[in-house]
C-alpha positions, 0 to 999 in steps of 0.5 A: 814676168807673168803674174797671175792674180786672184783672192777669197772676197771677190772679183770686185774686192778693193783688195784686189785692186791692191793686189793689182797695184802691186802687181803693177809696179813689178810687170804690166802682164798681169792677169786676173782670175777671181771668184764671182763671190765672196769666199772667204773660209773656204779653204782649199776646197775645189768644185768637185759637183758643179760646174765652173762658170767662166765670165770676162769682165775686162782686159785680163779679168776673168770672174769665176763661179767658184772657189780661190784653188778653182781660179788658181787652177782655171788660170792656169790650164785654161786662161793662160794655157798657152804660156803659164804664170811665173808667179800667184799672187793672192789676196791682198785679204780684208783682215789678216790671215795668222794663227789657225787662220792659215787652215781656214784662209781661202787666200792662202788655199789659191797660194797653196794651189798655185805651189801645187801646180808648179808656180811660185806663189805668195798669199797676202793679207791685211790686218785692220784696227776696229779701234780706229779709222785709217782712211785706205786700209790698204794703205800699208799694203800698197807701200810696201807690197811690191818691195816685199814680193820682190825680195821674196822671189829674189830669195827663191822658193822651194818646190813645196814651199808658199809664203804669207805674208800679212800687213799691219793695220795702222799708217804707212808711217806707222810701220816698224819693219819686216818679221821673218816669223813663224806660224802662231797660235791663238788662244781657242777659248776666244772662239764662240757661238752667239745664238740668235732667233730669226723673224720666225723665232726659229735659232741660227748661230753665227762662230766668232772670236772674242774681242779679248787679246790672245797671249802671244809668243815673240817670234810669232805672226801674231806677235809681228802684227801686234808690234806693227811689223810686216809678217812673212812666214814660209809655209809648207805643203807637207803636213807630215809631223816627222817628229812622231815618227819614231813613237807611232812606228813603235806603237805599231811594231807588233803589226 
């Protein structure tokens, strides 16, 4: 199996190392094609007025001046033109990505890009605790990684269809199972804008979420995180809400 690899933080990211563990334990044809920078919260954007930069830095590492969908598509038609990748794997993220954060995420924007060019891909993520030190926060990612990404293929996917999976921030011991769980919701009154005054006294603004917990519904991703569970979610490429149909078509009917 080919594995093609790559995130939102960076070609340098130590999640990515995890990530490269993981692939590890599954197959040595592992390939590497990561953004030069930090992207986090760039979603599934692609450059579309600059150009890509292309830089080997190792034996199957490549670092691209770009976006995760601009790797996952580099990877692809360019790096491994000549046999493509049986599966993407992206992340493993600093921090988890829930919630709304699955609009956001420039992780699971490279899974996304990988489903859309054909190719079975898993985003991964992992959750930390500010409350307290665990000294590889990776540590839950790295035990359980390989076995989850294994019993997802193994189940199979869908044409259009990419899973998420998060691990929780806490030990390896600690850990109290694997969630199939939905897609959650955040409460949005968390969301803020702190004000800040540079060292001219001229204002910029950083957006952050309030340290109060949301209330979360069971069956969640959120809720699978909190109780120190393995989150897996499948998610879809098509937004369409079906459920709208019968009354938007009836609202037009004059038209």
């Amino acid at each position: 199996m080919r594995i093609l690899l790559t995130n939102d933080d960076g070609v340098h990211a130590e999640g990515l190392e995890a990530l490269e563990q993981i692939a590890l334990e599954l197959t040595d044809d592992v390939w590497i094609v990561a953004p030069e920078t930090d992207q986090s919260g760039a979603s599934h954007s692609i450059s579309l007025s600059d150009p890509l930069r292309l830089r080997q830095i190792g034996e199957k590492r490549f670092a691209v001046r770009g976006t995760p969908s601009d790797c996952v598509i580099m990877g692809v038609r360019h790096v491994l033109a000549d046999k493509r990748p049986d599966l993407i794997l992206s992340g493993v993220n600093r921090g988890q990505n829930v919630a709304e954060d699955v609009t956001y995420s420039g992780t699971i924007a490279g899974a996304i890009e990988g489903t859309l060019l054909g190719v079975p891909s898993i985003a991964l993520s992992q959750n930390y605790d500010r409350t307290r030190t665990i000294a590889d926060p990776y540590a839950t990612s790295r035990a359980y990684g390989a076995d989850v990404v294994r019993r997802i293929v193994s189940a199979g996917f869908s044409a259009d269809r990419l899973v998420n999976v998060n691990f929780p921030g806490c030990e390896v011991e600690e850990v109290t199972g694997v969630e199939v769980a939905r897609q959650g919701k955040r409460d949005q009154n968390l969301l803020e804008i702190e004000a800040r005054s540079d060292g001219r006294g001229n204002p910029y603004f950083w957006i952050l979420f309030g340290r109060a917990q949301s209330t979360v519904e069971d069956g969640t991703d959120l809720a699978a995180i909190r109780a120190r569970k393995i989150s897996v979610t499948p998610l879809s490429i098509d937004l369409t809400d079906h459920a709208m149909f019968d009354g938007l078509r009836a609202a037009f009917a004059d038209r």
